[in-house]
N, CA, C and O atoms as a GROMACS GRO file, in nm:
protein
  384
    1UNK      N    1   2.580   1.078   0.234
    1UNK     CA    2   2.450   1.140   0.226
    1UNK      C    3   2.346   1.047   0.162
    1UNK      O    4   2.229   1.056   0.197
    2UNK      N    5   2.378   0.977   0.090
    2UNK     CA    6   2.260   0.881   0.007
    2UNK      C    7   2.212   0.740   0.081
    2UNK      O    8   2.128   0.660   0.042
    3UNK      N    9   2.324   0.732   0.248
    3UNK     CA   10   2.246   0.654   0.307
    3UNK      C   11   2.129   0.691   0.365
    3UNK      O   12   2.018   0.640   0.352
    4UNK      N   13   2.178   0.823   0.456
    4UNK     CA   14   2.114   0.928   0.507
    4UNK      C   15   1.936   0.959   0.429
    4UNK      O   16   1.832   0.957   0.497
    5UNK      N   17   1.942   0.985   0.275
    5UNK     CA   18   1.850   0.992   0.192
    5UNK      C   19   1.767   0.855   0.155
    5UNK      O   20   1.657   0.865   0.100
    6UNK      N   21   1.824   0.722   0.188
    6UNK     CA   22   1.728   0.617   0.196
    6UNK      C   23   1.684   0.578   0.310
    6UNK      O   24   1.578   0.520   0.334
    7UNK      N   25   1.754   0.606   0.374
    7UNK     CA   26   1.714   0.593   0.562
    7UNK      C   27   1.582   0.667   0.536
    7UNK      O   28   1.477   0.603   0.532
    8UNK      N   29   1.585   0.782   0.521
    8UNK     CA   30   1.453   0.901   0.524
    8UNK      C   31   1.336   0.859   0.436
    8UNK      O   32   1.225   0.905   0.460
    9UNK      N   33   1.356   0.766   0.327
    9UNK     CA   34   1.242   0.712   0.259
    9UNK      C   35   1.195   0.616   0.337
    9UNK      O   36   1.074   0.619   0.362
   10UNK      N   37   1.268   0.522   0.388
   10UNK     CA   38   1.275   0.376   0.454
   10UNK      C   39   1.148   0.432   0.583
   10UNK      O   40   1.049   0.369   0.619
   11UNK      N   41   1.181   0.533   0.618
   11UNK     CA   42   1.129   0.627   0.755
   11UNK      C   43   1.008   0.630   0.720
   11UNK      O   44   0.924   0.552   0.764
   12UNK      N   45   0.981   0.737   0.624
   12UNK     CA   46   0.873   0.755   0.550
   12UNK      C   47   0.760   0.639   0.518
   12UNK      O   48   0.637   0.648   0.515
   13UNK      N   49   0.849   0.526   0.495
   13UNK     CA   50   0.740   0.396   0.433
   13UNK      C   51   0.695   0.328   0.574
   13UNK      O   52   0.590   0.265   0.590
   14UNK      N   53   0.793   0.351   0.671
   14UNK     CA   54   0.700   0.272   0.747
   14UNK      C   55   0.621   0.373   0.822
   14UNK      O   56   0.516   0.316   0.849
   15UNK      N   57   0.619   0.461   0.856
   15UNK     CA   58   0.534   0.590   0.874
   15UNK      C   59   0.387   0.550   0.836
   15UNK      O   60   0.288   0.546   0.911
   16UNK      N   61   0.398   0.519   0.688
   16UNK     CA   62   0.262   0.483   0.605
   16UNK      C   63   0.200   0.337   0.645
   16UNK      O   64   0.082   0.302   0.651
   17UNK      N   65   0.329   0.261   0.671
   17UNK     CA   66   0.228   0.146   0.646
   17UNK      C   67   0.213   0.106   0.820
   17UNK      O   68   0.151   0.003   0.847
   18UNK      N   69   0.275   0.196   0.940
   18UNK     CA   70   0.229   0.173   1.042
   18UNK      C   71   0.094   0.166   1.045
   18UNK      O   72   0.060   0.078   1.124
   19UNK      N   73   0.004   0.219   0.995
   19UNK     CA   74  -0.155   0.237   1.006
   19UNK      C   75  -0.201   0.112   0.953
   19UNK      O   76  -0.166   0.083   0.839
   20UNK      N   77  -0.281   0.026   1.024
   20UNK     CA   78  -0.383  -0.097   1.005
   20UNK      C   79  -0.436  -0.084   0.882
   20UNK      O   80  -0.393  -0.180   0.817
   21UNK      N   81  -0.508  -0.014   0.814
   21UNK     CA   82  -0.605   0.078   0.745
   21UNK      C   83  -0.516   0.022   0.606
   21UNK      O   84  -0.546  -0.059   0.519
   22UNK      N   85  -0.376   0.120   0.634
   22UNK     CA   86  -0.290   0.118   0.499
   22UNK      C   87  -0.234   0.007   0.491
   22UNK      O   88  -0.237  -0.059   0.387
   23UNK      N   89  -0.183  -0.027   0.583
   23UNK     CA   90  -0.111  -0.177   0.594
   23UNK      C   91  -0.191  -0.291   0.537
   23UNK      O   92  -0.138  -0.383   0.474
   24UNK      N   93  -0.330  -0.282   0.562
   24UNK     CA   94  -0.430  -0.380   0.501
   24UNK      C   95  -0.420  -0.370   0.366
   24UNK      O   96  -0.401  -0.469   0.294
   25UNK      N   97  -0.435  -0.211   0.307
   25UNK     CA   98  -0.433  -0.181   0.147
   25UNK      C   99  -0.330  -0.264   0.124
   25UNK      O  100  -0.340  -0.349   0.035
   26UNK      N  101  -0.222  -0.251   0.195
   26UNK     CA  102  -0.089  -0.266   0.086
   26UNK      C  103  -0.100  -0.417   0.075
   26UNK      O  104  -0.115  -0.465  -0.038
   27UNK      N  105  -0.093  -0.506   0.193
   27UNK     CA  106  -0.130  -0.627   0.153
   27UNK      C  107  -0.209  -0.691   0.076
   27UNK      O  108  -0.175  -0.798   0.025
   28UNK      N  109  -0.354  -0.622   0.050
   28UNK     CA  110  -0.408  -0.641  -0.055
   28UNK      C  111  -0.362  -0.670  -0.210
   28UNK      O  112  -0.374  -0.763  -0.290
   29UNK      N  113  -0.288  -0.510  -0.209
   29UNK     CA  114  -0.230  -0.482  -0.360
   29UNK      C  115  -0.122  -0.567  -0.418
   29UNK      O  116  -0.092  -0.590  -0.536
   30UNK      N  117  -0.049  -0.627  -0.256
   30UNK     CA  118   0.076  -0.752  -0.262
   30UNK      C  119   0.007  -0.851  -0.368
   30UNK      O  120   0.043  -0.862  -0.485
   31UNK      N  121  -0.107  -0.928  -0.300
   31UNK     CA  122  -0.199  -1.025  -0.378
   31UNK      C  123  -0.201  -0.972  -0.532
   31UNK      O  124  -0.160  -1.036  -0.629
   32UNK      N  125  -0.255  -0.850  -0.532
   32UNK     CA  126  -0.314  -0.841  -0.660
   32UNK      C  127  -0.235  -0.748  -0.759
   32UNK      O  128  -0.170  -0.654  -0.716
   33UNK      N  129  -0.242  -0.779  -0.904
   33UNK     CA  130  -0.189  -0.714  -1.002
   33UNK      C  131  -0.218  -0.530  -0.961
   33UNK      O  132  -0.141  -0.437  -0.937
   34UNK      N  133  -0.392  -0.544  -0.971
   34UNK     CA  134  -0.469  -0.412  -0.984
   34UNK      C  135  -0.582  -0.446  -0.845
   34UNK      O  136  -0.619  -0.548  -0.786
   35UNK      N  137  -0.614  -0.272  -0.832
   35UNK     CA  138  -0.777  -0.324  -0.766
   35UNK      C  139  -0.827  -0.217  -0.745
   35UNK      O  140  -0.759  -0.131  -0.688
   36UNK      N  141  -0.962  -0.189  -0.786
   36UNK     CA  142  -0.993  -0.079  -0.770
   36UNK      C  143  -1.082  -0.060  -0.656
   36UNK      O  144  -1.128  -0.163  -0.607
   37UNK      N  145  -1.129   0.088  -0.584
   37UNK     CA  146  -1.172   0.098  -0.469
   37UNK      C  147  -1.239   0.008  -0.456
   37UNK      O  148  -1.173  -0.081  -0.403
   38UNK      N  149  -1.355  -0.027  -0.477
   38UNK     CA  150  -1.504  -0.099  -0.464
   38UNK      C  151  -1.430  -0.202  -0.426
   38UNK      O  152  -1.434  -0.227  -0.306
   39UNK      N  153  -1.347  -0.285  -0.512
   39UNK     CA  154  -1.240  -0.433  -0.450
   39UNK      C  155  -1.247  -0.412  -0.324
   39UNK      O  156  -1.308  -0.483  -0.244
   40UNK      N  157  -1.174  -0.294  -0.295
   40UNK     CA  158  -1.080  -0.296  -0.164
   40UNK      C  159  -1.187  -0.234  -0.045
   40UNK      O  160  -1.160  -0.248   0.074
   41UNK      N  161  -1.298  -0.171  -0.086
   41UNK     CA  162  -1.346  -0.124   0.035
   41UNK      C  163  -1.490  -0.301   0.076
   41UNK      O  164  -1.564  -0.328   0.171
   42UNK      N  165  -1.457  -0.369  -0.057
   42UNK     CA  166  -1.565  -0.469  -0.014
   42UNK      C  167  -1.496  -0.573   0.089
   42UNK      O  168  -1.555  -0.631   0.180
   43UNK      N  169  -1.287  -0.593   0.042
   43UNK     CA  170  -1.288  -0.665   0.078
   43UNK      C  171  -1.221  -0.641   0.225
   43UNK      O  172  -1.150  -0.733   0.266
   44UNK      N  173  -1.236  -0.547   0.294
   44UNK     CA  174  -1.189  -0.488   0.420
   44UNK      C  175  -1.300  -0.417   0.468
   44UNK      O  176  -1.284  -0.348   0.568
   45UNK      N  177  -1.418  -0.424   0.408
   45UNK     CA  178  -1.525  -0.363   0.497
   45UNK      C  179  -1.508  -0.287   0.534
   45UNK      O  180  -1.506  -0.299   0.656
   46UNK      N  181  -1.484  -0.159   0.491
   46UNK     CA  182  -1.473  -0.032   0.522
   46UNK      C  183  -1.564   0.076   0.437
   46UNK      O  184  -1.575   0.067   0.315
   47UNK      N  185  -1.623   0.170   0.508
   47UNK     CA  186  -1.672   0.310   0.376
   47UNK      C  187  -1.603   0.308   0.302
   47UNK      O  188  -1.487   0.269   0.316
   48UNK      N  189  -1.670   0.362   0.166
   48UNK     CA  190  -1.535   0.420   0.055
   48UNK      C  191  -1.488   0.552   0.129
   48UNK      O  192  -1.442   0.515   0.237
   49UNK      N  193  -1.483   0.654   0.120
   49UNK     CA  194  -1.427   0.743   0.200
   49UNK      C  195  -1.318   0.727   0.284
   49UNK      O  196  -1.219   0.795   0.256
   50UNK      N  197  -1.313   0.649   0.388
   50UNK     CA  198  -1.237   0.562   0.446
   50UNK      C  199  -1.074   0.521   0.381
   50UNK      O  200  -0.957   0.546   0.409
   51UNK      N  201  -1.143   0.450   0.290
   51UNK     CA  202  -1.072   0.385   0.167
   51UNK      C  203  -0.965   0.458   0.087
   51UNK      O  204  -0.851   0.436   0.046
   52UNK      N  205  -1.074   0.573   0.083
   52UNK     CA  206  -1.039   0.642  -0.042
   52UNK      C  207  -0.901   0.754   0.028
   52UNK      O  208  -0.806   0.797  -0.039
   53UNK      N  209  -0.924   0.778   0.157
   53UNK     CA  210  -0.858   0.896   0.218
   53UNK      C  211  -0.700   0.780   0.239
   53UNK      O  212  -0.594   0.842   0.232
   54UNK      N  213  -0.693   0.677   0.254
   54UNK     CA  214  -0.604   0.617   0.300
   54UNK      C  215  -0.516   0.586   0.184
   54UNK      O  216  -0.394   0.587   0.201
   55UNK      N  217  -0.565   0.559   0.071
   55UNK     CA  218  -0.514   0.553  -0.070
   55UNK      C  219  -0.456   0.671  -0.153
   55UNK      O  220  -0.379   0.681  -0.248
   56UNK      N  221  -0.526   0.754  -0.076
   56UNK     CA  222  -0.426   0.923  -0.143
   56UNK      C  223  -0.329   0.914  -0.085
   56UNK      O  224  -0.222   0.951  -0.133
   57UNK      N  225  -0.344   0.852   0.064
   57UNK     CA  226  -0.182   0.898   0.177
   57UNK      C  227  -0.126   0.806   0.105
   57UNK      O  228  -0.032   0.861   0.049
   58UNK      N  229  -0.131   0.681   0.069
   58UNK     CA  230  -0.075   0.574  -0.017
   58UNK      C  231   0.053   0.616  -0.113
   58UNK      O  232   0.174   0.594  -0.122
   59UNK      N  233  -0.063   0.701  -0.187
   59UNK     CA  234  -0.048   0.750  -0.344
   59UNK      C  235   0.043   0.864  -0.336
   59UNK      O  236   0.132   0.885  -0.419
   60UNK      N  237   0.014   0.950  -0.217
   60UNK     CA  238   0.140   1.068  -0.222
   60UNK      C  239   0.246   1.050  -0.141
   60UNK      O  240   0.314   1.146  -0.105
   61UNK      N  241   0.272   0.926  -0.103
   61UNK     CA  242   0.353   0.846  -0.017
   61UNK      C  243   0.466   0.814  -0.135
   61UNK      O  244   0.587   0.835  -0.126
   62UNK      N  245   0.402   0.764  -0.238
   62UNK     CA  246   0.482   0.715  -0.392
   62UNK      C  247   0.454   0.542  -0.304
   62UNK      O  248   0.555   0.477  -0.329
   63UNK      N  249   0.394   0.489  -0.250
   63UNK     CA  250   0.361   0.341  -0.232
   63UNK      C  251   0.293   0.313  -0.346
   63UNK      O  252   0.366   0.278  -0.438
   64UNK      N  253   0.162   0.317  -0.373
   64UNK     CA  254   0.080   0.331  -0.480
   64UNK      C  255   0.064   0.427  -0.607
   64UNK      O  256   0.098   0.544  -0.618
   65UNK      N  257   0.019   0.363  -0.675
   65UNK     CA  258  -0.018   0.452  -0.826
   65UNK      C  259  -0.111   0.428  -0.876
   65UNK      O  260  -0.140   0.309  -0.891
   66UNK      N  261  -0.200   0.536  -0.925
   66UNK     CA  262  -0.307   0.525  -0.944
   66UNK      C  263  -0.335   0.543  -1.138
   66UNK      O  264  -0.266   0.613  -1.212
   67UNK      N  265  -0.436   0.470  -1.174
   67UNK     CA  266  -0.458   0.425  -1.321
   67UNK      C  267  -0.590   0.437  -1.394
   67UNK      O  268  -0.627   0.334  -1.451
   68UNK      N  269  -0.669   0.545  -1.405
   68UNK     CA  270  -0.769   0.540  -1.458
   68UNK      C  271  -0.822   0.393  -1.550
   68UNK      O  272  -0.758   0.302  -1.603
   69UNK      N  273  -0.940   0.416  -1.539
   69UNK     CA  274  -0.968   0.245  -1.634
   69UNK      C  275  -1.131   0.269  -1.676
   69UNK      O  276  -1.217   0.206  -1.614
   70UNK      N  277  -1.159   0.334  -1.751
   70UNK     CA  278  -1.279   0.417  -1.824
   70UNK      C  279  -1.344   0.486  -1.677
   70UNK      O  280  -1.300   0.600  -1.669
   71UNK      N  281  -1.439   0.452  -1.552
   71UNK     CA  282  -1.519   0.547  -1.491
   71UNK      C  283  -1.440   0.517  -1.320
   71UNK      O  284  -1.460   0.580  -1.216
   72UNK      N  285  -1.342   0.389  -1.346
   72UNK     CA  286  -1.272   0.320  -1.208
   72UNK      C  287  -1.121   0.367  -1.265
   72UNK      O  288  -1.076   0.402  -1.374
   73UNK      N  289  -1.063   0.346  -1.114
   73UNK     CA  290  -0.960   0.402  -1.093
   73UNK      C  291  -0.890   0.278  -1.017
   73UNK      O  292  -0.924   0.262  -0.900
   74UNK      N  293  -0.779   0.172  -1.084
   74UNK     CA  294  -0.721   0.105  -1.052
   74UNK      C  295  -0.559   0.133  -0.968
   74UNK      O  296  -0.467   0.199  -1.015
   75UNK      N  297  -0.560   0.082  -0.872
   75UNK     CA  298  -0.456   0.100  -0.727
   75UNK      C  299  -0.364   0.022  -0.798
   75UNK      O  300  -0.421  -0.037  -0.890
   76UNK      N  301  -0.243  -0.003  -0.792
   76UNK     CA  302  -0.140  -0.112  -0.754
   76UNK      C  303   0.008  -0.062  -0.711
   76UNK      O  304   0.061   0.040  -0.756
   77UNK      N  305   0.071  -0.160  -0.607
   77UNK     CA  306   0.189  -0.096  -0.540
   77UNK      C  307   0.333  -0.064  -0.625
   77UNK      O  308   0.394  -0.163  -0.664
   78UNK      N  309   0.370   0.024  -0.644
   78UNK     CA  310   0.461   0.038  -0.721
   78UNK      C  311   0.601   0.073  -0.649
   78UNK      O  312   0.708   0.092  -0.706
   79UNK      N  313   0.580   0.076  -0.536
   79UNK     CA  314   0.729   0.098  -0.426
   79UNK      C  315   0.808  -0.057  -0.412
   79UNK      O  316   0.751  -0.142  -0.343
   80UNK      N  317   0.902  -0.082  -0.460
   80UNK     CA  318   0.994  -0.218  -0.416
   80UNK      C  319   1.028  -0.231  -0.275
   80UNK      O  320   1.026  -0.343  -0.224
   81UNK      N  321   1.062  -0.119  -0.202
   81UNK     CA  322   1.099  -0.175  -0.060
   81UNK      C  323   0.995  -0.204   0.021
   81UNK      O  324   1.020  -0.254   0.131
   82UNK      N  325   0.815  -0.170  -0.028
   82UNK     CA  326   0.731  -0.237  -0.004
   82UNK      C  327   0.686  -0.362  -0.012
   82UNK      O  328   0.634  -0.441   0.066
   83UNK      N  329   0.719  -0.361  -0.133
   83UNK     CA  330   0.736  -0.514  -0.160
   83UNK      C  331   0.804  -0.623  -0.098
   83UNK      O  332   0.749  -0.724  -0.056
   84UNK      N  333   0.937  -0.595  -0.095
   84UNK     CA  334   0.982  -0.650  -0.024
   84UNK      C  335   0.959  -0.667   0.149
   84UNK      O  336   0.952  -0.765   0.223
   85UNK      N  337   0.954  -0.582   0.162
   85UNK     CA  338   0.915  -0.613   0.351
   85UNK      C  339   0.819  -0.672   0.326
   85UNK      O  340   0.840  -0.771   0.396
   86UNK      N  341   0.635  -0.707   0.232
   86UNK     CA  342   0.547  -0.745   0.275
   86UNK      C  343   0.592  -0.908   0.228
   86UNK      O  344   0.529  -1.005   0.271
   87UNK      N  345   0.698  -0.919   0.143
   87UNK     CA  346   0.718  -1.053   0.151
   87UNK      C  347   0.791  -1.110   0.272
   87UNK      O  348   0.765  -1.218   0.324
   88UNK      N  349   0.899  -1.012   0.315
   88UNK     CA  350   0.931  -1.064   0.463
   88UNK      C  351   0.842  -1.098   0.524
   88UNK      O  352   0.823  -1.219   0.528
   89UNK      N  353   0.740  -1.003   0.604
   89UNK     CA  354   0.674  -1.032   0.701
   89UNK      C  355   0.572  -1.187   0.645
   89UNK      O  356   0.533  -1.281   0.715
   90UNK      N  357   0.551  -1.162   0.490
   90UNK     CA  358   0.442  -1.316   0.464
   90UNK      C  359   0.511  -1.421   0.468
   90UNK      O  360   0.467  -1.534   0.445
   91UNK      N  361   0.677  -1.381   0.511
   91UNK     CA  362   0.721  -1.553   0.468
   91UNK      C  363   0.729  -1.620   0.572
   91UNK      O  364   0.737  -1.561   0.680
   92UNK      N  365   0.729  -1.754   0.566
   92UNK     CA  366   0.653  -1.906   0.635
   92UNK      C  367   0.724  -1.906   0.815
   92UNK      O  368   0.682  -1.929   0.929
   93UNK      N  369   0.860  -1.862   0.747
   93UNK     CA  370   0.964  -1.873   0.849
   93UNK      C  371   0.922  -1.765   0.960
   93UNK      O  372   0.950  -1.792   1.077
   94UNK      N  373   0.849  -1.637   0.930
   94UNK     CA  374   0.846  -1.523   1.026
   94UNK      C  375   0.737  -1.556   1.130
   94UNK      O  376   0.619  -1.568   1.099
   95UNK      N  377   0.793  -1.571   1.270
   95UNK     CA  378   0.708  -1.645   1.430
   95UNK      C  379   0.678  -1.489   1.484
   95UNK      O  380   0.746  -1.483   1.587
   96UNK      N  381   0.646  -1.428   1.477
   96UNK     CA  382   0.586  -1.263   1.514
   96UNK      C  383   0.463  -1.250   1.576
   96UNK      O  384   0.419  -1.138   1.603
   0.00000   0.00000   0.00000
């Protein structure tokens, strides 16, 4: 059963990061420690709204976690098997 139960997360994560939108976030957050919206909607050119709706699916995904920081609200990825795949796909060797 507990393969069964990571299979279903594994499912779940790429579910999330199939979307361009999120997939961009997450690579972002790969780069960076923290970042808060304004970062991320300047540096993907997108509305905040936009932004912001894609970062809740993020956030109730358990990909992201979110961190108040006095009036901003700092993102960063806190899922490991995210991590890891976005280093797969960035590494030198992957012809895709």
């Amino acid at each position: 059963m507990a393969l069964l139960d990571e299979n279903n997360e594994l499912v779940q994560i790429f579910k999330l990061m199939g979307h361009p939108i999120r997939l961009s976030i997450i690579r972002l957050l790969k780069d960076e420690e923290f970042l808060n919206v304004g970062s991320i909607v300047d540096a993907l050119e997108l509305p905040q709204a936009t932004v912001s709706q894609q970062l809740a699916k993020l956030k109730a995904g358990n990909i992201v976690t979110a961190q108040r920081d006095g009036t901003k609200v700092r993102y960063s990825l806190t899922n490991e098997h995210v991590v890891h795949i976005i280093e797969t796909l960035n590494n030198e060797d992957y012809e895709g």
